[in-house]
N, C-alpha and C positions, 0 to 999 in steps of 0.2 A: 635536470631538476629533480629535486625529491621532495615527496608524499605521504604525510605521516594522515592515515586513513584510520580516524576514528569509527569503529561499528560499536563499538560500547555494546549493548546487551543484544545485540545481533549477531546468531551464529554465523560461521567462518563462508558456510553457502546460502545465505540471503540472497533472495535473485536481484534488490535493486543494489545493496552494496557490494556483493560480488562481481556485477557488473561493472562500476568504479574501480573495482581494483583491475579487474583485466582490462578495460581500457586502457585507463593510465599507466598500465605499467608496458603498455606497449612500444611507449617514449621516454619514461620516467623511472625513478627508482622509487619502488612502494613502501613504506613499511605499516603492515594493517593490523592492528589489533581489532579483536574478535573476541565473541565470546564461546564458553565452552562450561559444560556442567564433568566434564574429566580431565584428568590429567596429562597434558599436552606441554611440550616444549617447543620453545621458542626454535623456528628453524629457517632457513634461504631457499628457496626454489627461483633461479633465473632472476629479474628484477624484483621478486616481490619476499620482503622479510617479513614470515609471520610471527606474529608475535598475540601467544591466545592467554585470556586472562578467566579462572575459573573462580565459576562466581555460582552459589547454589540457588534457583529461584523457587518458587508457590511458598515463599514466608506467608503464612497465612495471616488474619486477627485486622489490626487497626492499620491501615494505608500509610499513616506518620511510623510507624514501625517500621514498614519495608525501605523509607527513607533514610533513619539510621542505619537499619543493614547496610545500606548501598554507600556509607562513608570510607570502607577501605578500598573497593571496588575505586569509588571517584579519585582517592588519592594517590591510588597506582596511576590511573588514568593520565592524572595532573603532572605525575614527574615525567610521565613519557612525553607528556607534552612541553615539560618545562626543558627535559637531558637531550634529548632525543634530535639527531641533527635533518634537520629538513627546511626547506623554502613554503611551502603552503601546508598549512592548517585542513584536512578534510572533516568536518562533524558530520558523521548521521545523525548525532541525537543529541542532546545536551547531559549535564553529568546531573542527575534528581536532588546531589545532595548539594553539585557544586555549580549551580548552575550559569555562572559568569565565567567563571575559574580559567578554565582551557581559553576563553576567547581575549582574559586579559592579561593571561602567558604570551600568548602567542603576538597580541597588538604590540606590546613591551618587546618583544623579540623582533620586532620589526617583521613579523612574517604575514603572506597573505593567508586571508582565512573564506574559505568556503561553505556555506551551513545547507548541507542537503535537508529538507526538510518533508517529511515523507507524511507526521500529521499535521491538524491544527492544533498547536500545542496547548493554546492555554485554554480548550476544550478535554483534547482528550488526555493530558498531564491528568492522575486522580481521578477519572472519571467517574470514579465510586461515588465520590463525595457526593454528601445528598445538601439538599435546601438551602442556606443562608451559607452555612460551610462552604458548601462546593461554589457558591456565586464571589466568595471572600477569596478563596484558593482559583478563581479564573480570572480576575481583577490582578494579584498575586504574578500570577505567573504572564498576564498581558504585559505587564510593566520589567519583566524578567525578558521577556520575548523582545519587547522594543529592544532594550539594551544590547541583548546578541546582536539584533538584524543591524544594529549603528553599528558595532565594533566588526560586523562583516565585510568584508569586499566583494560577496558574491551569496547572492539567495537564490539555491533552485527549490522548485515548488515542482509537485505533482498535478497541477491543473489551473488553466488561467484564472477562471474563478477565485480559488486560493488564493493564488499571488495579488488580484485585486482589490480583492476585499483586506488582506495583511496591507498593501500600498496605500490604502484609503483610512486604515487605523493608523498606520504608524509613520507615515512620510514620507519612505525610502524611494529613491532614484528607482527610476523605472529600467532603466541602464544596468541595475546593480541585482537585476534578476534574470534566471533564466526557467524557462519550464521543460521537464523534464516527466513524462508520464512513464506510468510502469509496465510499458512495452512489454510484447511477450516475447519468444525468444525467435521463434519460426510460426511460420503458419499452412497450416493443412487446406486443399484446395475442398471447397465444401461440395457433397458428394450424397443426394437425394436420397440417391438405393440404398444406402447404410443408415439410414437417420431412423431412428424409432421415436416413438409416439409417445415421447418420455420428457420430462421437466425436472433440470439436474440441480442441485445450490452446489458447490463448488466451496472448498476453503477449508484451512485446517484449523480455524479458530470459532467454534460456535457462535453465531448468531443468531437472534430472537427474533422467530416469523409468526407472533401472535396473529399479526392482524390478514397474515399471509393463508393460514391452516384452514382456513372455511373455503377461500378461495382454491387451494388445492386438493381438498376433500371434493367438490363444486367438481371441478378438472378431470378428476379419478373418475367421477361417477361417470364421465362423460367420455370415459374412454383412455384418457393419460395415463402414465405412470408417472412416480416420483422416486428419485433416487438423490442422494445426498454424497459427495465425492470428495474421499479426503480425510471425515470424520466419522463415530458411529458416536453418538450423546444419547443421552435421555430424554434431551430439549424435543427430538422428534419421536417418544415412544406412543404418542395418539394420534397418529398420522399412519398411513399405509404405505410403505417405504421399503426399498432396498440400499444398502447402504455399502462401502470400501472402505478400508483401512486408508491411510495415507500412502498415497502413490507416488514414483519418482515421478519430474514434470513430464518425460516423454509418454507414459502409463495417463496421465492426466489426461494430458493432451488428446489421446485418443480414444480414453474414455468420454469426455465431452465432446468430440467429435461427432458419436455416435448421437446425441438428443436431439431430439427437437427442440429443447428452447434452455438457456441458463436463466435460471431466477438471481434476479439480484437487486433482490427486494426482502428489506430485514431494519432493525434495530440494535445497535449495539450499546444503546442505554436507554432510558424513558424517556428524554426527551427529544423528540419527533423533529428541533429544529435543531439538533446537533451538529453544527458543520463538518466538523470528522465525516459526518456520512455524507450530508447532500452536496459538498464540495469533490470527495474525493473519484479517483479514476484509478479502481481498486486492482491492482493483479486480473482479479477474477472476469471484469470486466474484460480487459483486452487481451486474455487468454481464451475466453470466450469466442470472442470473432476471429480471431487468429486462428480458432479450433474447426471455424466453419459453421459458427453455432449462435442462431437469432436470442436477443438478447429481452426477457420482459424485465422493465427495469421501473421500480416507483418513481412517480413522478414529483415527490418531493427530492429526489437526489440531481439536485438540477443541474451536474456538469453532464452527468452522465447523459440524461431525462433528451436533454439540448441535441448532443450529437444523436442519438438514436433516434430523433423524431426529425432533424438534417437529412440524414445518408438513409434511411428506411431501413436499419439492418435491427428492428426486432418490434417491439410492443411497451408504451408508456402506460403505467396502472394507476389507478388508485386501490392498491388493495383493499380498502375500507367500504368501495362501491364494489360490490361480487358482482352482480348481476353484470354490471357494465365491462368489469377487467374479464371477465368469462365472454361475452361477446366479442373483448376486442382479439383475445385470445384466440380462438374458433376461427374469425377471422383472417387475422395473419395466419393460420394454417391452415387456412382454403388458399391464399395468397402463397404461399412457402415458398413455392419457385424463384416469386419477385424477391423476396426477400434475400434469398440467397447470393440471385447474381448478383444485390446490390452490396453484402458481404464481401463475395468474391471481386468485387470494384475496388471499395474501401478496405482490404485487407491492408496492403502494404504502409497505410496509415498508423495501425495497433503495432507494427511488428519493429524491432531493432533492425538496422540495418548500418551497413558502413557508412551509409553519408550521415544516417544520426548520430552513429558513432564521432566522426569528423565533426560535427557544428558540437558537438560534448567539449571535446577534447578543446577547440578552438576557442572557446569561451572562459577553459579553465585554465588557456595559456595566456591569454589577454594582459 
C-alpha cells in the first residue's frame, strides 16, 4: 500500500509527523512532503520518498497577506495530491489557501483519507485575529472543518476531550476517530538525588506566563529556581532566570530530568477559554513525565488538569490564586517522593511504544 504524507508547513523532523512516517513506512510505501526554508531535492531512502517543498516563513503585517503567500505553496501541494500515485491521503494540516482542495482530489480519486489533526482549528487557524473579525473567521473555518471531517475516512485527535467536543459540533461516527497523544519518545526512570530545587517551562515557541510571573517571583523568594528550556525571549527579561538555547530531544530530555517540577501553565492568546490550550496534551507535557519530572499544570487546561489530579504525578493551580498555587506547590514537595513513584507507575502511559505503535498502524489499515 502507499502513503502520500502531507506535513505541509512542518519540518522534515517534527516529532508527531515524523513519527507517521516511520511507522508506516515500516509496511508501506511513503512518499512525505515536508517542509524546508533551503534548497533540498527530492530523494529515496528505503520505503520512504522525500519529497521537501521550500517555502520562506515570518511574512510579517496583515494575517490575510500570509494567506496569499501560501497560494503557490497550496498549489504544489494540490498536484501532488492530484499526479501522485498512492492509496491513502495522510493530512497533518489543511492547505490555509486551499482548504477543501487535497480532500476533494483525493474523495474524486477514490482514495482513503486520514486528517491527523494536531490543533483545534477553527481556534487556533488566525489566532491573531482580534474581536468581531476573529469570531467571523472561527465561524469561517468551523464550517470549513465540518467539511474535511465528512470527506474523511479517518479523524485522529490529540486528546479525548478534543475528539468530543469536535463529535458533539459536527456529528461524525465515533467509529471514524481515533486518539492519538503526543507521546514522548523514551522515558527516563525518575531519580530523587539528581532532581534540583528548580521549576523548568519547556518549548521552543514562547508563551505568555503573565498571570504565572508573581507566582514564580513568590517560588524564587522561597527557595526555587526558574529556568526556561529550549528558548532565550524577552517574554522572560523581569523574571530571575536561567535559560538554553534549543536543545536536541535527547539534551532536553535530561535537562528536565534534572527539575523539580515542569510549568505548564501559559497563554498562547487572551483568551483564557481557548481550546487550543485547555484541550490539548502538548509535547511538553508528556515529555515531562517521561523525563521523570512532576508536572504543575493550570487547572483551566482540563485534559491535562484531569490526568494529573487521576495518577498524582504533579500539582493543579490556579495561577491567579498565588497564595493558594504557592501552598499547593510547597506541598507536593514535602510529598516528592510520592509523587515520583506515582510517575515512575504511570510512565509507560506518556511513552511510544510497540504496541502503540501496532493499534496506529491497525486503525490506518482498516
Amino acid at each position: 500500500m502507499k502513503i502520500l504524507i502531507i506535513g505541509y508547513m512542518h519540518p522534515k523532523l517534527d516529532k508527531r509527523v515524523s513519527r507517521t512516517v516511520s511507522s508506516l513506512s515500516k509496511s508501506h510505501e511513503i512518499i512525505y512532503q515536508y517542509w524546508t526554508d533551503r534548497e533540498e531535492k527530492k530523494y529515496q531512502d528505503g520505503n520512504i520518498t522525500y519529497i521537501p517543498i521550500k517555502y520562506t516563513k515570518g511574512t510579517k503585517g496583515n494575517p490575510f497577506k500570509k494567506l496569499i503567500n501560501r497560494r503557490t505553496l497550496d498549489k504544489i501541494i494540490c498536484d501532488l495530491v492530484e499526479n501522485e500515485d498512492y492509496d491513502i491521503l495522510y493530512m497533518h494540516h489543511f492547505l490555509a489557501s486551499r482548504p477543501l482542495e487535497p480532500f476533494k482530489i483525493a474523495k474524486k480519486r477514490n482514495k482513503k483519507i486520514v486528517y491527523d489533526i494536531h490543533e483545534y482549528h477553527p481556534e487556533n487557524f488566525l489566532a491573531e485575529l482580534p474581536g468581531i473579525i476573529g469570531e467571523v473567521k472561527t465561524n469561517i473555518v468551523w464550517r470549513l472543518f465540518k467539511k474535511q471531517l465528512k470527506l474523511s475516512d479517518l479523524a485522529i485527535f490529540v486528546s479525548g476531550e478534543t475528539r468530543n467536543d469536535v463529535i458533539d459540533k459536527v456529528g461524525i461516527a465515533k467509529d471514524k476517530t481515533f486518539i492519538m497523544p503526543n507521546y514522548a519518545n523514551f522515558s527516563l526512570k525518575p531519580d530523587i538525588k539528581k532532581k534540583q530545587k528548580e521549576i523548568v517551562l519547556v518549548g521552543k515557541v514562547t508563551r505568555k506566563i503573565e498571570d504565572e510571573k508573581k507566582l514564580l517571583n513568590t517560588l524564587i523568594k522561597k527557595g526555587f529556581s526558574f529556568k526556561v528550556i529550549g528558548m532565550d525571549s524577552q517574554e522572560f527579561d523581569d523574571i530571575p532566570h536561567a535559560s538554553t538555547s534549543f536543545l536536541p530531544y535527547n539534551e532536553m530530555m535530561e535537562e528536565l530530568s534534572k527539575a523539580a517540577f515542569s510549568l505548564i501553565s501559559y497563554n498562547t492568546v487572551k483568551d483564557r477559554h481557548y481550546k487550543n490550550d485547555i484541550f490539548a496534551l502538548p509535547h511538553k507535557y508528556y515529555d515531562s513525565i517521561a523525563a521523570g519530572t512532576p508536572v504543575i499544570v493550570k487547572e483551566s487546561f482540563i485534559s491535562m488538569a484531569k490526568q494529573v489530579e487521576e495518577l498524582g504525578i504533579g500539582v493543579v493551580i490556579n495561577p491567579s490564586n498565588i497564595e493558594q498555587s504557592v501552598e499547593k506547590i510547597q506541598k507536593a514537595y514535602e510529598n516528592y517522593e510520592t509523587i515520583l513513584k506515582n510517575i515512575e507507575k504511570y510512565q509507560k502511559y506518556f511513552v511510544w511504544s510497540q504496541e502503540k505503535e501496532q493499534e496506529f498502524l491497525k486503525i490506518i489499515e482498516l
